[in-house]
C-alpha positions as CSV (number, residue, x, y, z in Angstrom):
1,X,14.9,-81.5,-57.8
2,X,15.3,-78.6,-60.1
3,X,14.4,-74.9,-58.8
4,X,13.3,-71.2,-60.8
5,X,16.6,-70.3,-60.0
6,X,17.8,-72.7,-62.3
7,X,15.7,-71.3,-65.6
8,X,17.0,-68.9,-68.2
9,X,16.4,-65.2,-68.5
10,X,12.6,-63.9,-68.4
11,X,11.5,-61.7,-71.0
12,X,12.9,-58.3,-70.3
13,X,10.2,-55.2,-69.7
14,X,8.5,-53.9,-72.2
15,X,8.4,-57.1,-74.2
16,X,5.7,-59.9,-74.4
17,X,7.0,-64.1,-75.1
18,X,5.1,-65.2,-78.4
19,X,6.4,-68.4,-78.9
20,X,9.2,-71.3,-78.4
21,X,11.6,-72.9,-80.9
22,X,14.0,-75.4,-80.3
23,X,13.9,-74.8,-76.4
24,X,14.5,-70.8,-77.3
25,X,11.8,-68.2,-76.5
26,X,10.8,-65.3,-78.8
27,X,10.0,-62.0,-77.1
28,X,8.7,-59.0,-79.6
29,X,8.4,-55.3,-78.3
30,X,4.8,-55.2,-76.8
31,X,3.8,-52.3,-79.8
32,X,4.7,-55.3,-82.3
33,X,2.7,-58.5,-80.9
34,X,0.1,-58.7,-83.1
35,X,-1.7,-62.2,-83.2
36,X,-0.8,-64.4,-86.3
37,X,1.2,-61.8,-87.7
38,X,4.8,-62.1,-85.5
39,X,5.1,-65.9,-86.1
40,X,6.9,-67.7,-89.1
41,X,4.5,-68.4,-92.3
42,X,1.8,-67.0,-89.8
43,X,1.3,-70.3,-88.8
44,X,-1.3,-69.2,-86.2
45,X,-3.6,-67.1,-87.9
46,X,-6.6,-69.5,-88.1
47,X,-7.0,-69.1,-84.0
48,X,-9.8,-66.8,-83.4
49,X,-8.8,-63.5,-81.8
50,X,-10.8,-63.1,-78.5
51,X,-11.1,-60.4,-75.8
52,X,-13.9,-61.6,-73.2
53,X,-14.1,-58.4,-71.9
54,X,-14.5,-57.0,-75.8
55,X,-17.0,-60.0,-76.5
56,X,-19.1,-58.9,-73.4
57,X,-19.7,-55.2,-73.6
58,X,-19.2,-54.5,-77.7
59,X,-20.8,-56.8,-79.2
60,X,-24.4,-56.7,-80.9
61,X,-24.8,-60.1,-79.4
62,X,-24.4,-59.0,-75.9
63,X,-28.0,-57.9,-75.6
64,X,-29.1,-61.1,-76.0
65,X,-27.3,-62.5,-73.2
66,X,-29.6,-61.6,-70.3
67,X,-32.8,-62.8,-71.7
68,X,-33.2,-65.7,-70.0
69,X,-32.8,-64.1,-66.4
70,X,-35.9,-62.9,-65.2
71,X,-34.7,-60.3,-63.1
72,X,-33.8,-57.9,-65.8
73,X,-36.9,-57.3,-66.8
74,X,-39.4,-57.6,-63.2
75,X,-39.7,-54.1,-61.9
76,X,-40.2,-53.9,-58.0
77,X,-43.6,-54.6,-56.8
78,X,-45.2,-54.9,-53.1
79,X,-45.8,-58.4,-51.9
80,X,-47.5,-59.7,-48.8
81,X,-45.5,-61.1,-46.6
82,X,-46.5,-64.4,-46.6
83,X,-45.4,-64.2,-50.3
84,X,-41.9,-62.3,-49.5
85,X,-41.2,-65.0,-47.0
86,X,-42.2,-67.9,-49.3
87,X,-40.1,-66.8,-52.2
88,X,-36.9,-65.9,-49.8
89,X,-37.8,-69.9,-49.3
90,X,-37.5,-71.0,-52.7
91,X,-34.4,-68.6,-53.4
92,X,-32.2,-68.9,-50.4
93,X,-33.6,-71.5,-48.4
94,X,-35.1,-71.8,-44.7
95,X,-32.5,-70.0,-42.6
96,X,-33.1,-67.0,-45.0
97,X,-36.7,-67.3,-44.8
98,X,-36.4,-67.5,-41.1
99,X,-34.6,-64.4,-40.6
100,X,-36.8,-62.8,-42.7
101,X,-40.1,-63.6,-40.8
102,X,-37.8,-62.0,-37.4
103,X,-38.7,-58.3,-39.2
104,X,-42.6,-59.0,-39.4
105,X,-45.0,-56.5,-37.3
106,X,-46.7,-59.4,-36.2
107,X,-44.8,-60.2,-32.7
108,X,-46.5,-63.9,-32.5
109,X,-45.2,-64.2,-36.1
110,X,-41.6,-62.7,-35.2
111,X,-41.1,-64.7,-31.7
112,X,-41.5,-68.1,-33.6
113,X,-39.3,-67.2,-36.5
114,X,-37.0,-66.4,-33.7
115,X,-37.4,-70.0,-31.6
116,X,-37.5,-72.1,-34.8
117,X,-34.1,-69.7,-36.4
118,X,-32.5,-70.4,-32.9
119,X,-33.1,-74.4,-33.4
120,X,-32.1,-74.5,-37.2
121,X,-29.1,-72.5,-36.5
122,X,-28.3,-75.2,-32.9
123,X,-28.9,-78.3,-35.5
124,X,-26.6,-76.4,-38.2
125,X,-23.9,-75.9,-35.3
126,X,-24.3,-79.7,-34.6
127,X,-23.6,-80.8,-38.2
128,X,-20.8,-78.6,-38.7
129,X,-19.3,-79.5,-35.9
130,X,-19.4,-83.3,-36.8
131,X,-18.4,-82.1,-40.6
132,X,-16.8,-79.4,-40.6
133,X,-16.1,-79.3,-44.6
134,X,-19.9,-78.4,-44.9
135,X,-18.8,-74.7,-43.4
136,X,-17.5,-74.2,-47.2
137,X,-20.2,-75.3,-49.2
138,X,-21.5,-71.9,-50.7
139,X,-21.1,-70.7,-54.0
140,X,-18.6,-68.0,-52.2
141,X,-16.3,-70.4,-51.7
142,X,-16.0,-71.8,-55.0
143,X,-13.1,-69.7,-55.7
144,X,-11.6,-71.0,-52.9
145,X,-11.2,-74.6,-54.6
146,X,-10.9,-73.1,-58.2
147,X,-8.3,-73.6,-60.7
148,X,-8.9,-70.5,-61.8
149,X,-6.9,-68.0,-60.0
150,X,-9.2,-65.4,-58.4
151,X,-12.2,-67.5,-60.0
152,X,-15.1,-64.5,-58.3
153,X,-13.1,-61.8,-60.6
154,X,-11.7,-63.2,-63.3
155,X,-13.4,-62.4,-66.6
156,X,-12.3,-66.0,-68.2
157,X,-13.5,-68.3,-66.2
158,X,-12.6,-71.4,-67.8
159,X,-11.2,-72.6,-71.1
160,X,-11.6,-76.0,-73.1
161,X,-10.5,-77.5,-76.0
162,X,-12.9,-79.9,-78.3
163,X,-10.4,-83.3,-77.7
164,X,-10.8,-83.8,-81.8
165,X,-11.7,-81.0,-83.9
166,X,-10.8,-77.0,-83.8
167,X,-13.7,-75.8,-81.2
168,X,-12.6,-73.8,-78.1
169,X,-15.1,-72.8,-75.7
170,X,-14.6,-70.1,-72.6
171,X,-17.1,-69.9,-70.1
172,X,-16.7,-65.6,-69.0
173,X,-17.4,-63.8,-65.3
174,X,-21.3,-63.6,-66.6
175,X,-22.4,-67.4,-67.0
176,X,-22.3,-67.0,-70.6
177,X,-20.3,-69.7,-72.8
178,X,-18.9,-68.9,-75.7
179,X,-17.9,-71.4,-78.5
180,X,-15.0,-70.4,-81.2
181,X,-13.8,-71.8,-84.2
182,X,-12.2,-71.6,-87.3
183,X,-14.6,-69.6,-88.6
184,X,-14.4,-66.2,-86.7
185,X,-17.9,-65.1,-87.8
186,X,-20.2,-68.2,-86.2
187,X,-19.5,-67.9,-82.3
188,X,-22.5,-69.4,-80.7
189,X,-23.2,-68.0,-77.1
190,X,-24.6,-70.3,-74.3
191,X,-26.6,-68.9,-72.1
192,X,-29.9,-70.1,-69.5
193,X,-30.9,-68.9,-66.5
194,X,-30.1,-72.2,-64.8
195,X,-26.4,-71.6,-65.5
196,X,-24.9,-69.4,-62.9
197,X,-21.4,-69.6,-61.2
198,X,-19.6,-71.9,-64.0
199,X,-16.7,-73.8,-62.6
200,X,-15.8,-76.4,-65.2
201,X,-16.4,-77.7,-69.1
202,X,-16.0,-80.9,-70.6
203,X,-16.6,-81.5,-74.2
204,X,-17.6,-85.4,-74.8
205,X,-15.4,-87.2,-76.7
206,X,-16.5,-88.8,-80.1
207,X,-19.4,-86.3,-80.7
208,X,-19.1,-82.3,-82.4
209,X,-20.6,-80.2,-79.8
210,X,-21.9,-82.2,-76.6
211,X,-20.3,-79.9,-74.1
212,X,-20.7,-80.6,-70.3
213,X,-20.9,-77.5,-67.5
214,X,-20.5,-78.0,-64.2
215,X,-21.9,-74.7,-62.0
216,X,-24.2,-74.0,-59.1
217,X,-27.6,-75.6,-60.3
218,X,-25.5,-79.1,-61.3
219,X,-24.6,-80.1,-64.7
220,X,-26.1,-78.8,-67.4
221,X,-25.6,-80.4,-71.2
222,X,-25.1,-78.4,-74.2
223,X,-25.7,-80.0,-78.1
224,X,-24.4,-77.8,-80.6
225,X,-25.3,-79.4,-84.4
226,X,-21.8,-78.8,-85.8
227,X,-23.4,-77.4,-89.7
228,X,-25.7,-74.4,-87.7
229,X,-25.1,-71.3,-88.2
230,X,-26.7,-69.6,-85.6
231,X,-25.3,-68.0,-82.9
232,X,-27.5,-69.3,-79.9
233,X,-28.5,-72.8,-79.7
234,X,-32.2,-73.4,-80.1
235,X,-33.1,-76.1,-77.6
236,X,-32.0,-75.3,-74.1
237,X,-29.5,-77.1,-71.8
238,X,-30.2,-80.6,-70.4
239,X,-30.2,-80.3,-66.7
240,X,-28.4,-83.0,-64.4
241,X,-28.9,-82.8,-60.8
242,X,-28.2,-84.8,-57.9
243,X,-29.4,-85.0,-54.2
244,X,-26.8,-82.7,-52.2
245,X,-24.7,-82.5,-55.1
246,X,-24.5,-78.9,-55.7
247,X,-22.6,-76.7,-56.8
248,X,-20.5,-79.1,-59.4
249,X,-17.1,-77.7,-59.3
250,X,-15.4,-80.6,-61.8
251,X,-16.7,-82.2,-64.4
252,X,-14.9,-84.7,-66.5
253,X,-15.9,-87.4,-69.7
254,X,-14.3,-91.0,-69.4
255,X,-11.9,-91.1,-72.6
256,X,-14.1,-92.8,-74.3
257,X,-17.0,-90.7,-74.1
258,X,-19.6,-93.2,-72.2
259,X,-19.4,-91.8,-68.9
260,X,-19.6,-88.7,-67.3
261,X,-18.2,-87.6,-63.8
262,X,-19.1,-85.2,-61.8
263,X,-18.3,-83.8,-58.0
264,X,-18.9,-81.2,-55.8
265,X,-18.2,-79.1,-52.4
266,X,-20.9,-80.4,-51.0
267,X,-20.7,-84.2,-51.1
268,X,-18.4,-86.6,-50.7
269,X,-19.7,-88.8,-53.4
270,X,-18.6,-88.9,-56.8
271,X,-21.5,-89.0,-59.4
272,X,-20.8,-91.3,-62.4
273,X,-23.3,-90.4,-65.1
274,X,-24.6,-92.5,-68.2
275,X,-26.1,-89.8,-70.2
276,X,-27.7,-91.8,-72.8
277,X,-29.7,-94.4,-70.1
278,X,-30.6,-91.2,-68.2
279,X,-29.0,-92.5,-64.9
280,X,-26.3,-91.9,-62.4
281,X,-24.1,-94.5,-59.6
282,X,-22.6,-92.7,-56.7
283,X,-19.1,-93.7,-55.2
284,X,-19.8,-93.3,-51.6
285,X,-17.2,-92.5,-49.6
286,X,-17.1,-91.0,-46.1
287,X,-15.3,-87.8,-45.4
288,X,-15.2,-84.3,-46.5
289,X,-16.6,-83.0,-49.8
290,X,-14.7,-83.5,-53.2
291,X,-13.6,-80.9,-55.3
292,X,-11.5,-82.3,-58.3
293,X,-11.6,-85.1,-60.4
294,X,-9.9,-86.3,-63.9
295,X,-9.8,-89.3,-65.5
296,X,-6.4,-90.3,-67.1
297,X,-5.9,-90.8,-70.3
298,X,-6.3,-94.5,-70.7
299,X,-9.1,-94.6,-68.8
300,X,-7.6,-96.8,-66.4
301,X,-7.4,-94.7,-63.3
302,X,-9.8,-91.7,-61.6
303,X,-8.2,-88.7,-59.7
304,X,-10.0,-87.3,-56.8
305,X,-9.6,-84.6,-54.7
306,X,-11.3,-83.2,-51.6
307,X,-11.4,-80.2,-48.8
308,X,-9.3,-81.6,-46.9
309,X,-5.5,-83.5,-46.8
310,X,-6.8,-86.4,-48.5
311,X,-6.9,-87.9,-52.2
312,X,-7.9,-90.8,-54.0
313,X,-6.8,-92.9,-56.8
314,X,-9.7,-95.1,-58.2
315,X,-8.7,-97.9,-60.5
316,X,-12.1,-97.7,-62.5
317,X,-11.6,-101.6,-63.9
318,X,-12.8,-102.8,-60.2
319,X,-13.9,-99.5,-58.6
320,X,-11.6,-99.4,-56.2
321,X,-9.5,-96.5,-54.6
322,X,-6.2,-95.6,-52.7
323,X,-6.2,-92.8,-50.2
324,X,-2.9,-90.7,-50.5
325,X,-2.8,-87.4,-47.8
326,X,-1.0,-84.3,-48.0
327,X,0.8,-82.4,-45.3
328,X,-0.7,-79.6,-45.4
329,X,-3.3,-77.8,-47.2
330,X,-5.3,-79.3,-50.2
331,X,-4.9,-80.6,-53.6
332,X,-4.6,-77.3,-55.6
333,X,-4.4,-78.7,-59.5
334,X,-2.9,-82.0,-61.0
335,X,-2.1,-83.1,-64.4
336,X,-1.9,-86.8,-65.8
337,X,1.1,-87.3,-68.7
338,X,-0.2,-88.8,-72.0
339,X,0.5,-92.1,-71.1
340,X,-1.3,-92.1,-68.0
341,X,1.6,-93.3,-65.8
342,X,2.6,-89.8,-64.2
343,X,0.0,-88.2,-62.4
344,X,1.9,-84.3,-61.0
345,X,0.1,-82.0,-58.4
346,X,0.5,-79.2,-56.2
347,X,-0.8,-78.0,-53.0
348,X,-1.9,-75.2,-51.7
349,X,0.0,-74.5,-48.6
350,X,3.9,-75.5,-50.1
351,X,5.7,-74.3,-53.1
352,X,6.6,-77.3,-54.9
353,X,5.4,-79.7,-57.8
354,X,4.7,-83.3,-56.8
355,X,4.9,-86.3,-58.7
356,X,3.3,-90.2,-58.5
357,X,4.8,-92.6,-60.8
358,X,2.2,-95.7,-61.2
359,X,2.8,-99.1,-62.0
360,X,0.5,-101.6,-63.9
361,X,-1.2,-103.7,-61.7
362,X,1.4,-102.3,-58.8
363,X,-0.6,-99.6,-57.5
364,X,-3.7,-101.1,-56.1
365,X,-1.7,-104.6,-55.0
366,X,0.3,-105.1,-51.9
367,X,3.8,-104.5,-52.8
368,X,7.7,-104.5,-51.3
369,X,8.1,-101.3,-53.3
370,X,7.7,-98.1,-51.3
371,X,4.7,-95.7,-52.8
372,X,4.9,-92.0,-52.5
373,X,4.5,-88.9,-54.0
374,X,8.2,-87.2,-54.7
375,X,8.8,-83.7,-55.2
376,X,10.6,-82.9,-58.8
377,X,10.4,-79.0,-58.6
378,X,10.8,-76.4,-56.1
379,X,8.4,-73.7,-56.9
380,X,9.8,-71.1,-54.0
381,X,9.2,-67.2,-54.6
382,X,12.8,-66.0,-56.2
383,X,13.6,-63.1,-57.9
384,X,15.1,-63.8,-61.8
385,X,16.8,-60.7,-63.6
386,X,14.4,-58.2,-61.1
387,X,11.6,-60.1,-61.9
388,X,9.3,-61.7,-59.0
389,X,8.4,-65.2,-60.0
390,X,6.9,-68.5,-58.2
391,X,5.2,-68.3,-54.9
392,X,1.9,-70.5,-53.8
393,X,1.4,-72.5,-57.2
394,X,-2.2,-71.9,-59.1
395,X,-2.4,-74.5,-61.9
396,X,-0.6,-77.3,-63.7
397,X,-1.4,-78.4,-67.2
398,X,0.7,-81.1,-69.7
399,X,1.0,-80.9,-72.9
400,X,-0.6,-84.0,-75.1
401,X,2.6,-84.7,-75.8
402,X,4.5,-84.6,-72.6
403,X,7.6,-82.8,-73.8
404,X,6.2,-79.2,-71.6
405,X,4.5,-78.8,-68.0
406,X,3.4,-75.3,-67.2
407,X,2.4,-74.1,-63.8
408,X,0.8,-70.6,-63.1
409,X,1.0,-69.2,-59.3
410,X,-1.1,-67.1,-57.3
411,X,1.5,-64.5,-55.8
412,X,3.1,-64.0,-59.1
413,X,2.2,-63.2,-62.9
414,X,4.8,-65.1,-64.3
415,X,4.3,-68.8,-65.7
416,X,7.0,-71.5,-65.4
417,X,7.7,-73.9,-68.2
418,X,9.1,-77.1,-67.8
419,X,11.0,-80.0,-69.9
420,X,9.5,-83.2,-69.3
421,X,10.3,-86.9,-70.9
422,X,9.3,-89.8,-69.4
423,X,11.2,-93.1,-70.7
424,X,10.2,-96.5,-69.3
425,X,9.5,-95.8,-65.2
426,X,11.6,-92.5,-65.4
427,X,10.5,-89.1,-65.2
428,X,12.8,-86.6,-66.5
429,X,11.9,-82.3,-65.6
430,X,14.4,-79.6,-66.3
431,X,13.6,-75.6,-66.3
432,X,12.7,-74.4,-69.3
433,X,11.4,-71.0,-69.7
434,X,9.4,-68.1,-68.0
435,X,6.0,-66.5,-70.4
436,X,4.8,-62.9,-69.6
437,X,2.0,-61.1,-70.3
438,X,0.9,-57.7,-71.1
439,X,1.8,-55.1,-68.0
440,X,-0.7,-55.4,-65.2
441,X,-1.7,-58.8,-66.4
442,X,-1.6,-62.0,-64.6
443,X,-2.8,-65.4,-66.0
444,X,-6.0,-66.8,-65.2
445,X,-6.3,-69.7,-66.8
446,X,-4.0,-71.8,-68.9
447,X,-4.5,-75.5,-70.9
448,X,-2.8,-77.3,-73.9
449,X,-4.9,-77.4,-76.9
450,X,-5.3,-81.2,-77.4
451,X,-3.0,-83.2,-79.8
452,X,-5.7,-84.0,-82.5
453,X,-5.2,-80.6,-84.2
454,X,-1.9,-80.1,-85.3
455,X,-0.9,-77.4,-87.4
456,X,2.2,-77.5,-89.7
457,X,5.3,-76.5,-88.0
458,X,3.7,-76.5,-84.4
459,X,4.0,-79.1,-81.9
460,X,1.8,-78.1,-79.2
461,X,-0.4,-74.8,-77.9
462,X,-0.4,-73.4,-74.4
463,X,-3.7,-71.2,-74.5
464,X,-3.5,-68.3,-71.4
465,X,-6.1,-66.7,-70.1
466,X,-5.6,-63.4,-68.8
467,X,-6.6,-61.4,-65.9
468,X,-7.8,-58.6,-68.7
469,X,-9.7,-61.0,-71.2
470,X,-7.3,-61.5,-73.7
471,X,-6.6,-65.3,-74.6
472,X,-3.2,-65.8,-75.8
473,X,-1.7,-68.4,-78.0
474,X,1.7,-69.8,-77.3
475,X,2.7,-72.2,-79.7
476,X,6.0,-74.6,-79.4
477,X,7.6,-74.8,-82.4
């Protein structure tokens, strides 16, 4: 099992990583980085510079990003309280309502709310007791399951990468989407009033711009015609929503573009979504909520995650699952390798990378062979050269090709690189090499750009979101 005390030299202070060649990182005095300009034959200067934080507050765009929410423009008016309590309804739902018809003048009115608050509140204390998982339901505790490191915060809230052509969208800390490309002056902006606490994008494979958005009203779908050149979509957002099945907090396409997945805090079910007949199957299951799910690469398998110790492997050919458990904690992250045959993960409560090696046809059949998830890398909090890396891990991501595995953490700034080859039914890891950002940054986000967009010289692209904004580019020469 290798260890960060085993990995080479971080960047020293005052310099910034910009990219990797030949297993060697380049560091450049942070006065110096400038994007597209400090690699060779400025292989990287058709990626879009973006700075969310720039993008919300200076751009003439950004006024046009609150239109759809009615509250910016209702001015405060008196309302009966018949009304007041019937909206609290709608918004927040009967406990709120309740506690808001304890404050009337009216004492019949008040001593009711109270008896009928005292009996939803007794029946709420019942279910919780008997699910427990339900406690951490609420939009508050999204965060809590995110892969996004301090998800309520952050100003990049997720990234994703079009699987086939060069379209990056970033959902920011305001609900708005944004969609780059090539072409640095067409960045269309998606924006409704239905999309609010974004957790997760998928773009669908095989189309230009159907992008999926998991976030507290469900799913909504986005069409972008891929000639427009406008910056806000005219037709608004297909809205998917199922019973109990709110917020989404991971939404994933089947490979090859016919299905959609989704899953949420708040049930234990796994939607599976055919878009185009407008319907949806559940995978019922009994226990506590999901929060995670990916498809692997072939198509063959499904990776579930939920609030508690648990996990599931689905073998989508028959539609039937495995139940692993952790330890401790909960299934922070995972990654599947390009060939579907590794699936890596880490947990929230121990410092270390975990790996399942499957098996055709082994996995879901009674075998001799022991099954188990081993642990390749120890992810303790060490110092290296006076520099604090490692701790409780935040997020894994793969490269397309499987030659680099990077994994953010949650105590630290720094993000680990690995080696990785797998050959026949081995996995190979070795340390690699630490990335930095700018001082008083810490990453938020990270994913490999997909493997369909290649540009000369470059073998894959770790894109970083920061704490400040600022996406960064990391190519591996």
């Amino acid at each position: 099992m290798v260890s960060l005390q085993n990995f080479s030299m971080s960047p020293a202070p005052g310099e910034i990583s910009v990219f990797e060649e030949r297993g060697r990182i380049c560091s450049l005095p942070i006065t110096e980085v400038d994007i597209g300009q400090n690699l060779p034959g400025g292989v990287m200067a058709k990626y879009p510079e973006i700075n969310i934080v720039r993008e919300l507050f200076h751009t003439p765009s950004s006024n046009l990003l609150h239109r759809d929410s009615g509250r910016n423009l209702m001015m405060p008016v008196q309302e009966s309280l018949l009304k007041h309590i019937t909206r609290t309804f709608f918004e927040e739902g009967l406990s709120s309502a309740l506690e808001e018809a304890t404050m009337s003048s009216n004492s019949l009115v008040k001593i009711g709310a109270k008896y009928c608050l005292y009996l939803v509140n007794a029946g709420n204390n019942m279910r919780y007791f008997l699910r427990p998982h339900l406690r951490d339901r609420t939009l508050a505790s999204v965060g809590k399951f995110s892969e996004t490191k301090n998800w309520p915060r952050s100003p990049i809230r997720c990234i994703r990468w079009h699987p086939h052509c060069f379209k990056l969208a970033v959902a920011a800390s305001d609900d708005s989407i944004r969609v780059f490309t090539d072409e640095p002056s067409i960045v269309p902006v998606l924006k409704t009033g239905l999309q609010k606490g974004v957790t997760s994008m998928a773009w669908r494979p095989f189309t230009a711009g159907v992008l999926a958005v998991g976030c507290q009203n469900g799913v909504l779908l986005w069409s972008l015609e891929p000639n427009s050149h406008i910056t806000r979509p005219l037709s608004q957002a297909t809205h998917l929503k199922s019973p109990n099945h709110t917020p989404v907090t991971s939404v994933d396409w089947s490979p090859n573009g016919c299905n959609l997945i989704t899953a949420s805090i708040n049930d234990s079910n796994i939607v599976v979504w055919d878009v185009d007949m407008n319907r949806s199957v559940q995978l019922k299951r009994i226990g506590a909520p999901c929060t995670q799910i990916k498809w692997s690469p072939d198509g063959c398998r499904l990776f579930s995650a939920t609030m508690g110790s648990l996990f599931r492997v689905w073998d989508t050919g028959k539609w039937t699952s495995e139940q692993w458990t952790v330890g401790v904690g909960t299934i922070q992250s995972q990654a599947w390798s390009p060939c579907g045959t590794q699936l890596v993960f880490i947990i929230t409560e121990v410092p270390c990378l975990y790996a399942i090696h499957f098996v055709e046809e082994q996995v879901f059949n009674n075998t001799s062979l022991p099954k188990q998830a081993l642990p390749v890398a120890d992810l303790t909090r060490t110092n290296v050269d006076g520099v604090d890396v490692g701790g409780r891990p935040q997020q894994v991501a793969w490269c397309p090709y499987g030659e680099h595995l990077a994994v953010s953490f949650s105590d630290t700034s720094v993000i680990a690189i690995f080696s990785t080859s797998i050959a026949k039914h081995n996995f190979n890891i070795s340390p690699s090499c630490f990335l930095n950002g700018l001082p008083g940054e810490y990453p938020t986000y990270i994913c490999f750009q997909p493997r369909s967009r290649r540009v000369e010289r470059v073998k894959t692209v770790l894109t970083i979101g920061w704490s400040s904004g600022r996406i960064q580019y990391f190519p591996f020469l």
